[in-house]
N, C-alpha and C positions, 0 to 999 in steps of 0.2 A: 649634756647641753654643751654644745659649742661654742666659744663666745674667744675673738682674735683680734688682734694688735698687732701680729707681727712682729713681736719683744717675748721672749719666756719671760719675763720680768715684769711688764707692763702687764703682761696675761695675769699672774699672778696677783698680781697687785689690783686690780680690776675683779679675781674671781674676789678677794677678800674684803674687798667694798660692796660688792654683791652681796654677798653674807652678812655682812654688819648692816647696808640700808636696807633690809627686809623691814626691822623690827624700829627704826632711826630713821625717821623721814627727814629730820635736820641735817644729818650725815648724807643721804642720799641726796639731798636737795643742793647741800654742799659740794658733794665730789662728783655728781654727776651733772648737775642744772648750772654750778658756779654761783649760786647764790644763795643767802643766808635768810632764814623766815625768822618775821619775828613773833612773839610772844603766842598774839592774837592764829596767826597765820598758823602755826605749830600746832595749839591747841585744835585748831579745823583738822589737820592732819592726823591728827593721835584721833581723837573723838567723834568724828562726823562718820558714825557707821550703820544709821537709822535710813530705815526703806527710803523717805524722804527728807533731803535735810536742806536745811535752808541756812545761808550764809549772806546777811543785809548789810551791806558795806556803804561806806561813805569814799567820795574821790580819790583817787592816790594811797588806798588801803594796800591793793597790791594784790587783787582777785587776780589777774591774768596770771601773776604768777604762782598761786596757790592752783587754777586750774590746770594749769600746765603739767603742776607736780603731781596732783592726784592723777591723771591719763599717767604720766610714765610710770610713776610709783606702782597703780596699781597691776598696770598692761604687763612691767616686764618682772613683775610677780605673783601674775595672775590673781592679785587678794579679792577674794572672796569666793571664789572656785577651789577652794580646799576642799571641799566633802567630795570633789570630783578625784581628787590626785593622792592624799594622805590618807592614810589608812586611822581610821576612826579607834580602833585598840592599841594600836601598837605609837601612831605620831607617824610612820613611816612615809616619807615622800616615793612617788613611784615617778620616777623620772622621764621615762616613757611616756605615761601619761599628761605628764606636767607639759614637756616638748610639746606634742600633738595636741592639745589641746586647744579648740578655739578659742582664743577669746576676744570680743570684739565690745571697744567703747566707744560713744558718740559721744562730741561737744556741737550744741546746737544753740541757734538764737530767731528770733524773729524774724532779722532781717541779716544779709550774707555779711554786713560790713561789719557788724555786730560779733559775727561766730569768726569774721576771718582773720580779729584782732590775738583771738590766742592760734588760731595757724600760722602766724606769720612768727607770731613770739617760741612757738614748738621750733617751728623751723630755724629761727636763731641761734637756741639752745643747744640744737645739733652740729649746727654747723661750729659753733665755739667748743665744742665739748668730745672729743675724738672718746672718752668713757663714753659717752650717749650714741655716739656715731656706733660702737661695737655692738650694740645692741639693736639698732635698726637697719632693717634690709631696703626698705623702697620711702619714697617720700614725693611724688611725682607730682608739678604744678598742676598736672590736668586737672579740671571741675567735674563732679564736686572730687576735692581731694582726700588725702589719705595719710597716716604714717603707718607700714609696716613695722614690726619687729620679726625678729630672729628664729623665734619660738612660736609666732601662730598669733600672736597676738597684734591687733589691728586698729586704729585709731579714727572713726570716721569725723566728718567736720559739713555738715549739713545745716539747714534754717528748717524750721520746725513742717513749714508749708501749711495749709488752708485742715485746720484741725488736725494739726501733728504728721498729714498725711506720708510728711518725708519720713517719720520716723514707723511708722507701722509697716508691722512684718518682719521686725530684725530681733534677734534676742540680745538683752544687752546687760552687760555686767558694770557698767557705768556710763551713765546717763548723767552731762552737765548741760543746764540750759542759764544761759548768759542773759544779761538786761531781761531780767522776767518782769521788771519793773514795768517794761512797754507792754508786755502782754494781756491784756483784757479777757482772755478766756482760759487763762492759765489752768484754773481747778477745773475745770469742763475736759480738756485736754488730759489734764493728768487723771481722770477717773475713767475714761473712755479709752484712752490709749497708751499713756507713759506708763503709767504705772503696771500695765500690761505686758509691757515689752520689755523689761525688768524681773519680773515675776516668774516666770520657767526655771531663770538661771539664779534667783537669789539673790539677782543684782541689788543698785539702789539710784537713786536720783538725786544731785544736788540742785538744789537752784540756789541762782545768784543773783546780786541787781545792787541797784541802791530803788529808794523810795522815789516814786514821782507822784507829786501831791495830784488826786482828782485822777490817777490813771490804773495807780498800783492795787489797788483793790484787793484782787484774787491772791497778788505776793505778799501782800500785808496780811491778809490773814491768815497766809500758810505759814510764815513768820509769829504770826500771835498765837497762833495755835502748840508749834515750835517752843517757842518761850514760854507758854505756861505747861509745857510737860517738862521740858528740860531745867526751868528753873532761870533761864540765861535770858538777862535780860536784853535790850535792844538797843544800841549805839546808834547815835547821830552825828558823830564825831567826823573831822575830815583833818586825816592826819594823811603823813607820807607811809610811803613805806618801810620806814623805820621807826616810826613810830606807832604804838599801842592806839589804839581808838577808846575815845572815853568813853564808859559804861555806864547808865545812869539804869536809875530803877524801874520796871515797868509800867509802872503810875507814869512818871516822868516820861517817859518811851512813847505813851500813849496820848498824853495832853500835847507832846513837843507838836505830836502827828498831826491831833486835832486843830491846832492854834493855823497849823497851813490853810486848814476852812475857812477860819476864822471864826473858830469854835475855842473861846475860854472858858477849862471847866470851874477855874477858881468862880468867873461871874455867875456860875450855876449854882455853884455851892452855896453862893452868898446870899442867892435870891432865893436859893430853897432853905436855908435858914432865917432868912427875915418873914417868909410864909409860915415856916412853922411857928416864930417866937409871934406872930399874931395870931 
């Protein structure tokens, strides 16, 4: 793998950050993106490795840049396309393999203004970041747009279109779709087509959003469904992005949601206990 600078030194120094952010998404997030995750943010990064995984954020959590990092983290180490390049006995990378290898990810949203808030923030990253710069080949404003890398790996940046349409047909090793909050046909979509377009290569699909009371429907339950397998409960919090988001219990998660109806379970409870004590 070819990867230049222009410096023996800088090369060096750049292959050895390579090797260490494989496994250190904090380190990679640091030397290569120039910015530090915090707690919350990290934890997505190590653990979020399920076919579908759901990430319910509140304002100023800092999703754009958690998106940002899983496309390059995983693009310019192709993770999850290992049973294509490593040798399943031995661990052996076959480097040939790994080069040529396609591998293509999409971040998609509803609407273009929505998906084009992390193209704009990718493109930043590069532009600050001469490590990031060595690893991508093309980055072209035309629509819909794109970031190449080095090695075959490619980053598209699309809106979902009239039932995923934009996105059917493409094989894809990571699939993010942004404000899933505004989507009403989310789970319809991802049983008919995401989840499809994922599936050849092993990939997996994030979604992201915050809640939108009376809209989120289909995110909210893919979120609760989420939560009670993983155990994780669900934040309401609106911190920065330095700050941790406060994590309340699932009960709590689920009444905070209900009270937006203006549904109190406490005055259920109450009234279903003065039923039964007569």
């Amino acid at each position: 793998m070819l990867v230049g600078t222009g410096k023996a030194g800088e090369a060096n120094d750049l292959l050895e950050a390579f090797t260490l952010g494989r496994q250190d998404p904090q380190y990679f997030c640091h030397f290569f993106m120039g910015r530090k995750l915090h707690d919350a943010q990290l934890e997505y990064m190590l653990n979020a490795e399920a076919k579908v995984n759901c990430l319910a954020t509140a304002n100023r959590w800092g999703k754009t840049t958690v998106l940002s990092a899983r496309h390059f983290h995983r693009g310019i180490y192709k993770i999850g396309a290992e049973w294509r390049y490593v040798d399943a006995d031995t661990g052996a990378v076959d480097l040939d393999i790994f080069t040529n290898l396609k591998y293509e990810t999409v971040h998609t949203a509803g609407e273009w203004e929505q998906a084009q808030m992390v193209w704009e923030d990718a493109r930043t990253l590069i532009q600050n970041s001469t490590s990031l710069q060595a690893f991508v080949s093309e980055q072209p404003k035309s629509k819909p747009p794109y970031i190449k890398g080095i090695q075959k790996w490619k980053w598209l940046f699309r809106t979902l279109g009239t039932n995923a349409s934009n996105i059917d047909g493409k094989s894809i090793y990571l699939l993010t779709i942004d404000e899933a909050g505004w989507i009403d046909n989310l789970e319809e979509m991802l049983k008919n087509v995401l989840r499809v377009r994922v599936a050849d290569v092993r990939g997996i699909i994030d979604i992201v959003g915050t809640f939108k009371p009376g809209i989120s429907r289909d995110f909210y339950k893919t979120c609760i469904r989420a939560s009670a397998y993983t155990g994780k409960s669900i934040g309401f919090a609106h911190g920065t992005n330095e700050d941790e988001p406060t994590i309340g219990g699932l009960d709590s998660a689920i009444g905070k949601y209900l009270a937006e109806y203006g549904i109190n379970l406490d005055e259920y409870k109450d009234a279903l206990e003065r039923g039964i004590a007569k």
